[in-house]
mmCIF file as gemmi writes it, N, C-alpha and C atoms, coordinates in Angstrom:
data_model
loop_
_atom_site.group_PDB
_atom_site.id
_atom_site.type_symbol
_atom_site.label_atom_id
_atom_site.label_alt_id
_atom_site.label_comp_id
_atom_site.label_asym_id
_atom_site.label_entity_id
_atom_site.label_seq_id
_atom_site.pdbx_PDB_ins_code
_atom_site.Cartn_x
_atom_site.Cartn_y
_atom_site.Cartn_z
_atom_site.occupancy
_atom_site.B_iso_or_equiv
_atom_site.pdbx_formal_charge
_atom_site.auth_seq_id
_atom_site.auth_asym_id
_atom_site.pdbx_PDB_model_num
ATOM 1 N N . UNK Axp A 1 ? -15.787 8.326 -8.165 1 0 ? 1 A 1
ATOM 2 C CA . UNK Axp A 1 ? -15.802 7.418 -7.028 1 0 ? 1 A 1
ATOM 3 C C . UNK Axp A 1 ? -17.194 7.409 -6.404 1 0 ? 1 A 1
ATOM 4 N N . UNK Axp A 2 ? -17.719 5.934 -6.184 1 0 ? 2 A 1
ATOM 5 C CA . UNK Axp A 2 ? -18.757 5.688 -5.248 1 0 ? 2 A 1
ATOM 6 C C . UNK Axp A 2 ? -18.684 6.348 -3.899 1 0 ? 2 A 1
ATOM 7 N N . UNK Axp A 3 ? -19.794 6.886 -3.026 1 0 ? 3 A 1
ATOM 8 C CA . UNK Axp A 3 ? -19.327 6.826 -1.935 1 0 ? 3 A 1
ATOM 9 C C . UNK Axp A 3 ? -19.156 5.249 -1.102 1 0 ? 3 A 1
ATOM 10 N N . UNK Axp A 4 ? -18.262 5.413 -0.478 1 0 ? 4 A 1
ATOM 11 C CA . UNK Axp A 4 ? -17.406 4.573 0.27 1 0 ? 4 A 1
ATOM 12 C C . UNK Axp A 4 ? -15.871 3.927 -0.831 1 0 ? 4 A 1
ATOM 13 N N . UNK Axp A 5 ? -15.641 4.196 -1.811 1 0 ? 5 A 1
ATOM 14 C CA . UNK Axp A 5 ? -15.069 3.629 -2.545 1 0 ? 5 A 1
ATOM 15 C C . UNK Axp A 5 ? -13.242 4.188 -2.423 1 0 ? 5 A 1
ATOM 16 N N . UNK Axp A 6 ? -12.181 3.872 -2.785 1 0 ? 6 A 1
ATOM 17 C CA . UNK Axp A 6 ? -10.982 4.303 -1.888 1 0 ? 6 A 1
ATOM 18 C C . UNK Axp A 6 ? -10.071 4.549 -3.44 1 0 ? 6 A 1
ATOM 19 N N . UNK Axp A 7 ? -9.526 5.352 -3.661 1 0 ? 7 A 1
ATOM 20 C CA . UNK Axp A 7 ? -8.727 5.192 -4.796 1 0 ? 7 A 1
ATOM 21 C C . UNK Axp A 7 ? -7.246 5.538 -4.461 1 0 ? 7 A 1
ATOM 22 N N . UNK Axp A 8 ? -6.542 4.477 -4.735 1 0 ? 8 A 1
ATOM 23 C CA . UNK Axp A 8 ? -4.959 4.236 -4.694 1 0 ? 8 A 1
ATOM 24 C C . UNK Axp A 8 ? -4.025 4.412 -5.49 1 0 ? 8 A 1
ATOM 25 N N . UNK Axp A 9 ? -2.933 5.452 -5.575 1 0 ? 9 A 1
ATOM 26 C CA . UNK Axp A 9 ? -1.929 6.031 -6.302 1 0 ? 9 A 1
ATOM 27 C C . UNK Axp A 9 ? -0.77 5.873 -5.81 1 0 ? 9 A 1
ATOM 28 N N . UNK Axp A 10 ? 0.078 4.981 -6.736 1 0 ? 10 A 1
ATOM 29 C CA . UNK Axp A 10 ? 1.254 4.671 -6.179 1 0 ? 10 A 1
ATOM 30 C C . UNK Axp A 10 ? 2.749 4.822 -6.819 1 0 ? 10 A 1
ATOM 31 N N . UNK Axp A 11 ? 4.085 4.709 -6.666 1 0 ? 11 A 1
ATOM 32 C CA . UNK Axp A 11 ? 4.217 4.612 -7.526 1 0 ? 11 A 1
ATOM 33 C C . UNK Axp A 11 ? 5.716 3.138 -7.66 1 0 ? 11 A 1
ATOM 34 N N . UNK Axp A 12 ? 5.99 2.725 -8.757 1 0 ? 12 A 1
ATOM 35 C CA . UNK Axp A 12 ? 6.359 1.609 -8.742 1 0 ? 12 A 1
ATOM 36 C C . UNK Axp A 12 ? 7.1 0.808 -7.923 1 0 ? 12 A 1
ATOM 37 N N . UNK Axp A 13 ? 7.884 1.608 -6.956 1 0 ? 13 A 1
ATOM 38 C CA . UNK Axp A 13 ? 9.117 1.772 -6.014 1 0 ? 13 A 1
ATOM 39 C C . UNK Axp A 13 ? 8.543 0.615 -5.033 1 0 ? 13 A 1
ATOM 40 N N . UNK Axp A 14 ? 7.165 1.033 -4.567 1 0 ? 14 A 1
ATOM 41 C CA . UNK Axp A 14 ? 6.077 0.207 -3.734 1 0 ? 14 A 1
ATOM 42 C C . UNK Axp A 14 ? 6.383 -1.522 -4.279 1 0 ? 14 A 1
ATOM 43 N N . UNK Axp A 15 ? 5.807 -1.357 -5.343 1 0 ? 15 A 1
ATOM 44 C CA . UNK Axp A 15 ? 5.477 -3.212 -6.086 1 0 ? 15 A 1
ATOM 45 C C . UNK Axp A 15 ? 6.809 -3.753 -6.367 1 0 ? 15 A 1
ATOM 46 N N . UNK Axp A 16 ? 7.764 -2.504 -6.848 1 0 ? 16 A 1
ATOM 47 C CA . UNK Axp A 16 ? 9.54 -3.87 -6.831 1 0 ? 16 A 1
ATOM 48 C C . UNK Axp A 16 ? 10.099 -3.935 -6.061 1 0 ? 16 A 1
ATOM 49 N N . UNK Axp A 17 ? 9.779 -3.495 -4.814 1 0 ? 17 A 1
ATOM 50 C CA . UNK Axp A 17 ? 10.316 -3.503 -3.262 1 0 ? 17 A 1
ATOM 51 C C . UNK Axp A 17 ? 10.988 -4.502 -3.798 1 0 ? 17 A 1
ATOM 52 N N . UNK Axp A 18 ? 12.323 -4.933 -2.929 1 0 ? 18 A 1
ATOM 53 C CA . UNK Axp A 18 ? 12.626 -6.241 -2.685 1 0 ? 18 A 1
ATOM 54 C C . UNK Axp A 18 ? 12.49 -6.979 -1.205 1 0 ? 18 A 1
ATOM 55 N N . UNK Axp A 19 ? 12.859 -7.638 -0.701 1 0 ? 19 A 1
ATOM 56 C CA . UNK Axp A 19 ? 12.916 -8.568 0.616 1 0 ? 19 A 1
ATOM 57 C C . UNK Axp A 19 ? 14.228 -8.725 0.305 1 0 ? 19 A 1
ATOM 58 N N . UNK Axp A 20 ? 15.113 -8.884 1.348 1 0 ? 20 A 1
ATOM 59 C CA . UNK Axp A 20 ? 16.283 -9.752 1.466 1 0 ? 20 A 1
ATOM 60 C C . UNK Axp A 20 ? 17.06 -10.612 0.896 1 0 ? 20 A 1
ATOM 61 N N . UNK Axp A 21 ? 15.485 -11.14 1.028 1 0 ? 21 A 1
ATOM 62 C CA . UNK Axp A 21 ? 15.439 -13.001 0.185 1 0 ? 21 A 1
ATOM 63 C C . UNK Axp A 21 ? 15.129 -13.037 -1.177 1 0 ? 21 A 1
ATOM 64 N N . UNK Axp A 22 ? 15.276 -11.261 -1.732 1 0 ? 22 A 1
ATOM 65 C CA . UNK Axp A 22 ? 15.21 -10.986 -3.04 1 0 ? 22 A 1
ATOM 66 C C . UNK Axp A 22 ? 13.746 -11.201 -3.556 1 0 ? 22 A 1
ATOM 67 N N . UNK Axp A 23 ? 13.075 -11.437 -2.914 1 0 ? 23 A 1
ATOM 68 C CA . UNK Axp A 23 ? 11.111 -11.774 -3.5 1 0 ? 23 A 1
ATOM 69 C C . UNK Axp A 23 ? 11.297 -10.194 -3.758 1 0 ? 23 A 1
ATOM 70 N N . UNK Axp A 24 ? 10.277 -10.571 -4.757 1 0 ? 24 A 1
ATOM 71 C CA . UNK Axp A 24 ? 9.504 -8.779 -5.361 1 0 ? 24 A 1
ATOM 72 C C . UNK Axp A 24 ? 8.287 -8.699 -4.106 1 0 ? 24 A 1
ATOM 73 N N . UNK Axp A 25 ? 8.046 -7.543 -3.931 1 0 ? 25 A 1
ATOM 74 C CA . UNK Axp A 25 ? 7.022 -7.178 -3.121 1 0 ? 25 A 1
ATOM 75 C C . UNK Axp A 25 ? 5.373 -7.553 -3.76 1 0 ? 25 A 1
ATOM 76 N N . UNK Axp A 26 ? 5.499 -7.17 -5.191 1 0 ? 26 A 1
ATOM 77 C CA . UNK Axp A 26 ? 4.388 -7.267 -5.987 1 0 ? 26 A 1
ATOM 78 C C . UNK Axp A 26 ? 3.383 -6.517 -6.3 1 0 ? 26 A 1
ATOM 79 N N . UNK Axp A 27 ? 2.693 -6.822 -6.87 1 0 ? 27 A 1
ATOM 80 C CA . UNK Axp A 27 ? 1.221 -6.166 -6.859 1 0 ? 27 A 1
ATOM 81 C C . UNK Axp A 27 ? -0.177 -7.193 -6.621 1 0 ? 27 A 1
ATOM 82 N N . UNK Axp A 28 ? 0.285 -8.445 -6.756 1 0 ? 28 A 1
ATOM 83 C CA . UNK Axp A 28 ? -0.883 -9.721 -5.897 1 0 ? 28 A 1
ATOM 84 C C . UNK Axp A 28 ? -0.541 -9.152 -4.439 1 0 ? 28 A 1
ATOM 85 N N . UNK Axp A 29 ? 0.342 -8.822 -3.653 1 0 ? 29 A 1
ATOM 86 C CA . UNK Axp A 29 ? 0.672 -9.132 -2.323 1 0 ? 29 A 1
ATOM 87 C C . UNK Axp A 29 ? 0.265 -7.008 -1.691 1 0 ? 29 A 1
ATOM 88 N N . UNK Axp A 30 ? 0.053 -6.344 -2.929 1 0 ? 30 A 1
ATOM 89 C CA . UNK Axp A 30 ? -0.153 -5.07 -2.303 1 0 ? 30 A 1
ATOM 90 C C . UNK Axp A 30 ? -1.886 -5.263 -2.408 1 0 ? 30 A 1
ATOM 91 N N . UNK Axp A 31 ? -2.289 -5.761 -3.763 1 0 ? 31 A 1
ATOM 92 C CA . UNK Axp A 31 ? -3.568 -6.584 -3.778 1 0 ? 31 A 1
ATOM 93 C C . UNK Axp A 31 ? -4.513 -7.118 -2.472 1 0 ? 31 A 1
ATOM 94 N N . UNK Axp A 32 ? -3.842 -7.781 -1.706 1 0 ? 32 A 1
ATOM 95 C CA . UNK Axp A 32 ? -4.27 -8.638 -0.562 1 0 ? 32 A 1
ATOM 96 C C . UNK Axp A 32 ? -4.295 -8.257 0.312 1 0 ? 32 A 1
ATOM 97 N N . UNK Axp A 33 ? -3.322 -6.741 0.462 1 0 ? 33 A 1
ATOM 98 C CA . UNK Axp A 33 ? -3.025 -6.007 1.9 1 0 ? 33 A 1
ATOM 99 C C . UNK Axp A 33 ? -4.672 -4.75 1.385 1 0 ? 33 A 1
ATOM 100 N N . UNK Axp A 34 ? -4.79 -5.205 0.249 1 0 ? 34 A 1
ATOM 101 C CA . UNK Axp A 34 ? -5.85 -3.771 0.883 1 0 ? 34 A 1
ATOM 102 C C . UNK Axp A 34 ? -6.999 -4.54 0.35 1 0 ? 34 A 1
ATOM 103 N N . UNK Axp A 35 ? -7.542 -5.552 0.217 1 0 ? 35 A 1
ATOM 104 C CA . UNK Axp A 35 ? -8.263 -6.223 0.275 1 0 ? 35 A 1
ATOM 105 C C . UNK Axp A 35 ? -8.386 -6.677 2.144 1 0 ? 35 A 1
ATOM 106 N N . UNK Axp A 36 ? -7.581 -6.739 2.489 1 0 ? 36 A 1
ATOM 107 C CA . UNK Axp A 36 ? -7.791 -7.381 4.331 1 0 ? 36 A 1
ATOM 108 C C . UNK Axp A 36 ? -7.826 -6.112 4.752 1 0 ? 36 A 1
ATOM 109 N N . UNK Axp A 37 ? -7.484 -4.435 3.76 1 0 ? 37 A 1
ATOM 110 C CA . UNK Axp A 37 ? -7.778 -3.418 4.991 1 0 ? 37 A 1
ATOM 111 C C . UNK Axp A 37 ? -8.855 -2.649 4.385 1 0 ? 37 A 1
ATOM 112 N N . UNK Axp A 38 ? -9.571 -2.905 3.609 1 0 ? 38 A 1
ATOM 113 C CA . UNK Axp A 38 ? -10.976 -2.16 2.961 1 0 ? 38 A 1
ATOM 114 C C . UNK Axp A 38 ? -11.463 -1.455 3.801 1 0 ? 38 A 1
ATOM 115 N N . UNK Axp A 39 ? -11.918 -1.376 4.931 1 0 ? 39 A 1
ATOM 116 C CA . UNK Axp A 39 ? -12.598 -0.823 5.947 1 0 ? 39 A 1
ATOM 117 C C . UNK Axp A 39 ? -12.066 0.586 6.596 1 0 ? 39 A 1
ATOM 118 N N . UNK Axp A 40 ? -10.824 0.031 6.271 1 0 ? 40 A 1
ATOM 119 C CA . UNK Axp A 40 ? -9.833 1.591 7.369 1 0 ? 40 A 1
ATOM 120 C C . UNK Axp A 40 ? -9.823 2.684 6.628 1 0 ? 40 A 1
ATOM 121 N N . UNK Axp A 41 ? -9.61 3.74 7.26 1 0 ? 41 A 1
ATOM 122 C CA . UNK Axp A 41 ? -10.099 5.424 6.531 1 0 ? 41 A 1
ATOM 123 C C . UNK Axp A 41 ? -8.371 5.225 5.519 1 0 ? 41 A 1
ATOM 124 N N . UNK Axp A 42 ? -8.886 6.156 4.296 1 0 ? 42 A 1
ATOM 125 C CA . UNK Axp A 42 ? -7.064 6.267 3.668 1 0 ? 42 A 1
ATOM 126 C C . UNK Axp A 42 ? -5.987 6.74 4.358 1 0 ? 42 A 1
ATOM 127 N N . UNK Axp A 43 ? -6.052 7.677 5.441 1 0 ? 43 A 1
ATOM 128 C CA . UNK Axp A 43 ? -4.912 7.585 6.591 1 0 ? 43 A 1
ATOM 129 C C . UNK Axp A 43 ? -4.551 6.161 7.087 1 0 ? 43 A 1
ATOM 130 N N . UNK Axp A 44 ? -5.034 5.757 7 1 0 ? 44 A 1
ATOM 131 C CA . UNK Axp A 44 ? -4.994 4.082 8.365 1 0 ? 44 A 1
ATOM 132 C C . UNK Axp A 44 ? -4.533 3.443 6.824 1 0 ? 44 A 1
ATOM 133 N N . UNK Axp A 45 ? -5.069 2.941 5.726 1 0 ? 45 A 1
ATOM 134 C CA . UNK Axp A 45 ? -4.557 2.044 4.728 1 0 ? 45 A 1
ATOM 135 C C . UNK Axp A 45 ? -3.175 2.697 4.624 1 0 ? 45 A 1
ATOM 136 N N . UNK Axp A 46 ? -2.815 3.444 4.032 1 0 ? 46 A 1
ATOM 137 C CA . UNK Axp A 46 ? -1.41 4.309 3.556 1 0 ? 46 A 1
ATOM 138 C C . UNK Axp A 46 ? -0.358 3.671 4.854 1 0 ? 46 A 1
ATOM 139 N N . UNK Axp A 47 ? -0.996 3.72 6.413 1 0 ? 47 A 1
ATOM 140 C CA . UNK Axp A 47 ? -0.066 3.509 7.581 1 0 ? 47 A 1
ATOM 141 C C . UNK Axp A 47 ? -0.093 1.967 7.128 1 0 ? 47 A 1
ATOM 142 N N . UNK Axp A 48 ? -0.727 0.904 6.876 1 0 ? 48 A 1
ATOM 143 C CA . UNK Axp A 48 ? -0.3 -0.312 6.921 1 0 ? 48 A 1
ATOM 144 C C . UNK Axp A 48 ? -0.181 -0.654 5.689 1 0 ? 48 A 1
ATOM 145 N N . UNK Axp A 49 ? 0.218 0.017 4.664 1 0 ? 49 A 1
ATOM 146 C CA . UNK Axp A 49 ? 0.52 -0.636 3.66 1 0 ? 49 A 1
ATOM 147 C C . UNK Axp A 49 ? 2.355 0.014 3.959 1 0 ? 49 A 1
ATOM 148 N N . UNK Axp A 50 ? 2.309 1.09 4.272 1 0 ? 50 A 1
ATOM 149 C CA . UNK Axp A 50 ? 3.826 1.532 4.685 1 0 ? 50 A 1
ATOM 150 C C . UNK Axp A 50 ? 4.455 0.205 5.779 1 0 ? 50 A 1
ATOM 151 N N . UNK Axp A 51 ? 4.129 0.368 6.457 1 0 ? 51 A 1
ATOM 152 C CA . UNK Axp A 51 ? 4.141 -0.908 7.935 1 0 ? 51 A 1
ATOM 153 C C . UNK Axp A 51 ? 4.494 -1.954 6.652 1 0 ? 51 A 1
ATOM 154 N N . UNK Axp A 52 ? 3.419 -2.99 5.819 1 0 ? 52 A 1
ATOM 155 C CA . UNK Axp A 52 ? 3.299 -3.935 5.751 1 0 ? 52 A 1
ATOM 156 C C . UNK Axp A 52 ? 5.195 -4.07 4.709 1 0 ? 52 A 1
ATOM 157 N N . UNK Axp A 53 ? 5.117 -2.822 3.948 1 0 ? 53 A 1
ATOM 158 C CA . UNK Axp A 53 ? 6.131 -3.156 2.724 1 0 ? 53 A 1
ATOM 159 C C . UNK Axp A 53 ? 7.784 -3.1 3.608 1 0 ? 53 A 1
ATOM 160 N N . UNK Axp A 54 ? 7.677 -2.318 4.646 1 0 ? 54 A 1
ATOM 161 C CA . UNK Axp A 54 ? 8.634 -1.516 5.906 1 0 ? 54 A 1
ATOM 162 C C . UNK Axp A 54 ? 9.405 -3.344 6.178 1 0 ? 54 A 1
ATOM 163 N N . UNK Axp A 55 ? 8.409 -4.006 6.537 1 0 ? 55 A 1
ATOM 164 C CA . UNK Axp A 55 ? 8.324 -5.689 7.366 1 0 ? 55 A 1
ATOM 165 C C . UNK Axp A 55 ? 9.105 -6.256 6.237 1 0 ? 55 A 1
ATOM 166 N N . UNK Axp A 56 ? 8.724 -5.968 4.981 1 0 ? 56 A 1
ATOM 167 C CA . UNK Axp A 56 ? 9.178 -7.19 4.04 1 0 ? 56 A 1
ATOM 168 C C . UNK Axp A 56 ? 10.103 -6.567 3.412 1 0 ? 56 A 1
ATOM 169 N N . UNK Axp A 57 ? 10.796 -5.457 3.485 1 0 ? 57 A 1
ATOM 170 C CA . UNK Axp A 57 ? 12.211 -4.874 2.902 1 0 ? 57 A 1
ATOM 171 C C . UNK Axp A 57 ? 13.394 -5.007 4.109 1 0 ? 57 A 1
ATOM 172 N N . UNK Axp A 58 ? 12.577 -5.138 5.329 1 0 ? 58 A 1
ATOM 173 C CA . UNK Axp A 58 ? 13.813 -5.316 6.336 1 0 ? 58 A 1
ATOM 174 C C . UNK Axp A 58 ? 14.77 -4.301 6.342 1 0 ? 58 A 1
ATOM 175 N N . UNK Axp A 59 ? 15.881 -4.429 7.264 1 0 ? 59 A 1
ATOM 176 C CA . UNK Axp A 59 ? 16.511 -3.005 6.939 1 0 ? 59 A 1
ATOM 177 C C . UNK Axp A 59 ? 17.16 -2.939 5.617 1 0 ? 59 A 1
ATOM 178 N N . UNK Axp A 60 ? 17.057 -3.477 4.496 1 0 ? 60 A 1
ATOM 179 C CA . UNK Axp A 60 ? 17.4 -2.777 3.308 1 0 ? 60 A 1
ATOM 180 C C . UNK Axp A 60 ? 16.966 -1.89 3.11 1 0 ? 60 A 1
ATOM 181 N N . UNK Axp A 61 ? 17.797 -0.974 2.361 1 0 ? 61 A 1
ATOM 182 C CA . UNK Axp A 61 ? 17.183 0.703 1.763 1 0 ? 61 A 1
ATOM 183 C C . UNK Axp A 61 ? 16.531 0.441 0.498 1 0 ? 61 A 1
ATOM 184 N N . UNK Axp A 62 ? 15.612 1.616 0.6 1 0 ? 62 A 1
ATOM 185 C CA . UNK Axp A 62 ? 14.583 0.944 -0.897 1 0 ? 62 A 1
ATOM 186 C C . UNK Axp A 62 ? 15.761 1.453 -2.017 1 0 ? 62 A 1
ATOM 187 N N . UNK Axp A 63 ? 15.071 0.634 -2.876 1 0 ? 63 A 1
ATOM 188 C CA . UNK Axp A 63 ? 16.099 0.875 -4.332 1 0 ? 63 A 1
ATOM 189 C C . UNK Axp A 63 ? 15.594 1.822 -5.243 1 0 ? 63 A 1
ATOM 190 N N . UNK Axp A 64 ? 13.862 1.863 -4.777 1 0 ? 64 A 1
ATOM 191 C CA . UNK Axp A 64 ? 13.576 3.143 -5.894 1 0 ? 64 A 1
ATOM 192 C C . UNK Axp A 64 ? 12.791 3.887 -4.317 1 0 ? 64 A 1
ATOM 193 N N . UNK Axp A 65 ? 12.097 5.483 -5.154 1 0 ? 65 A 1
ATOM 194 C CA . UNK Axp A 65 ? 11.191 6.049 -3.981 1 0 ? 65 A 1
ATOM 195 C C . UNK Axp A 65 ? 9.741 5.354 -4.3 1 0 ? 65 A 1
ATOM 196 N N . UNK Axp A 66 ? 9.319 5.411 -2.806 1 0 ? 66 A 1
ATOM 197 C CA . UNK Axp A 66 ? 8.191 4.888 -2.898 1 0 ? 66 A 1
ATOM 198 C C . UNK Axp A 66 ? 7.205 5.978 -2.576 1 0 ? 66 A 1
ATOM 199 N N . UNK Axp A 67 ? 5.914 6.493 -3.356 1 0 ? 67 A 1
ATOM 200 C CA . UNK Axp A 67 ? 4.928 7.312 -2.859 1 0 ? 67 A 1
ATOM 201 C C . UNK Axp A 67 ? 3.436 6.536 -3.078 1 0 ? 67 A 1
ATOM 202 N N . UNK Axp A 68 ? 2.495 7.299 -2.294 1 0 ? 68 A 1
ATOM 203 C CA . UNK Axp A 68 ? 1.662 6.367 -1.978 1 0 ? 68 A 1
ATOM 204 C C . UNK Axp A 68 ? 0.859 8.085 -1.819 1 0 ? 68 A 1
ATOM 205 N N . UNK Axp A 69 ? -0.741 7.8 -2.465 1 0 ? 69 A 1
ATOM 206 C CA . UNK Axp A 69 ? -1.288 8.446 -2.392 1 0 ? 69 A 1
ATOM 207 C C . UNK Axp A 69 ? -2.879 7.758 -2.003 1 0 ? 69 A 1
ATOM 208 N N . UNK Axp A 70 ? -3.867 7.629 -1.455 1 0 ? 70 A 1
ATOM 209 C CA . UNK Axp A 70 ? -5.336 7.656 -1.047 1 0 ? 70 A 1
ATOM 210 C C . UNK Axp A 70 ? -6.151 8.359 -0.605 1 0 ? 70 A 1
ATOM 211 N N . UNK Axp A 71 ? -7.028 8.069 -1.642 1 0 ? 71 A 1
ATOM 212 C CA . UNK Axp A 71 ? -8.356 9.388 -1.209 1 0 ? 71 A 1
ATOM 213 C C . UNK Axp A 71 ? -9.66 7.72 -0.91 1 0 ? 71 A 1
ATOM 214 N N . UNK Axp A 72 ? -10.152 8.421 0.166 1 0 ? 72 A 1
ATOM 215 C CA . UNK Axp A 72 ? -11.652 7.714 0.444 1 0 ? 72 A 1
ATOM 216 C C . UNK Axp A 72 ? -12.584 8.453 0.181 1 0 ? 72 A 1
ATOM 217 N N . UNK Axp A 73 ? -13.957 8.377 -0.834 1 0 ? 73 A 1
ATOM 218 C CA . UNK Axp A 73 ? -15.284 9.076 -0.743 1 0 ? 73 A 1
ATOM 219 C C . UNK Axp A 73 ? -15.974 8.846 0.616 1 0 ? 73 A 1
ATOM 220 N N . UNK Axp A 74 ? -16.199 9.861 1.333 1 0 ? 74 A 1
ATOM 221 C CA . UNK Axp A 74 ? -17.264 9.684 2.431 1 0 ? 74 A 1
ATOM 222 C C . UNK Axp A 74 ? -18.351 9.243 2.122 1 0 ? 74 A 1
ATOM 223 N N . UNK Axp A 75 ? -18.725 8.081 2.696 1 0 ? 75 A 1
ATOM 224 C CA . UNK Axp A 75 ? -20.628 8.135 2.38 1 0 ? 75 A 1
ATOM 225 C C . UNK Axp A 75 ? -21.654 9.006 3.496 1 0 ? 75 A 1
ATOM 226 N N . UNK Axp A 76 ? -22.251 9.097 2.092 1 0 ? 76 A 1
ATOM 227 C CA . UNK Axp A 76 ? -23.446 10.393 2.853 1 0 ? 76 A 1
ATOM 228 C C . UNK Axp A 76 ? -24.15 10.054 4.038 1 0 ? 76 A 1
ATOM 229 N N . UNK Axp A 77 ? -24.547 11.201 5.058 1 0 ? 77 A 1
ATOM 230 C CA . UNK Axp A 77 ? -25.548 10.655 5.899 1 0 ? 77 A 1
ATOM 231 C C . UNK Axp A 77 ? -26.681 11.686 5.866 1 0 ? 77 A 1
């Protein structure tokens, strides 16, 4: 890893989420959530990618487990 660079470990439970309305959660749409959160330390991404998938499963129970792992390289000063 570059410094500043974020590496994401997940595991599938995350991308076949369902919605309600039966949509897959994805991997374009986990894609886009950390593309709009690039900036935030891997504590803060992990909280809104939990948040973001939390919103679109509604109170359904997940169907598989979901784990979620991120490491950020510090850049040097």
């Amino acid at each position: 890893l570059e410094p500043g660079d974020c590496l994401l470990l997940y595991t599938d439970g995350l991308t076949e989420a369902f919605s309600p309305q039966e949509e897959l959660f994805g991997v374009e749409r986990l894609r886009q959530l950390i593309q709009t959160n690039l900036t935030l330390s891997a504590h803060e991404l992990l909280g809104a990618l939990e948040a973001a998938v939390n919103e679109f499963i509604g109170s359904l129970p997940p169907d598989d487990d979901m784990t979620m792992l991120a490491v950020r390289r510090k850049v040097s000063t």
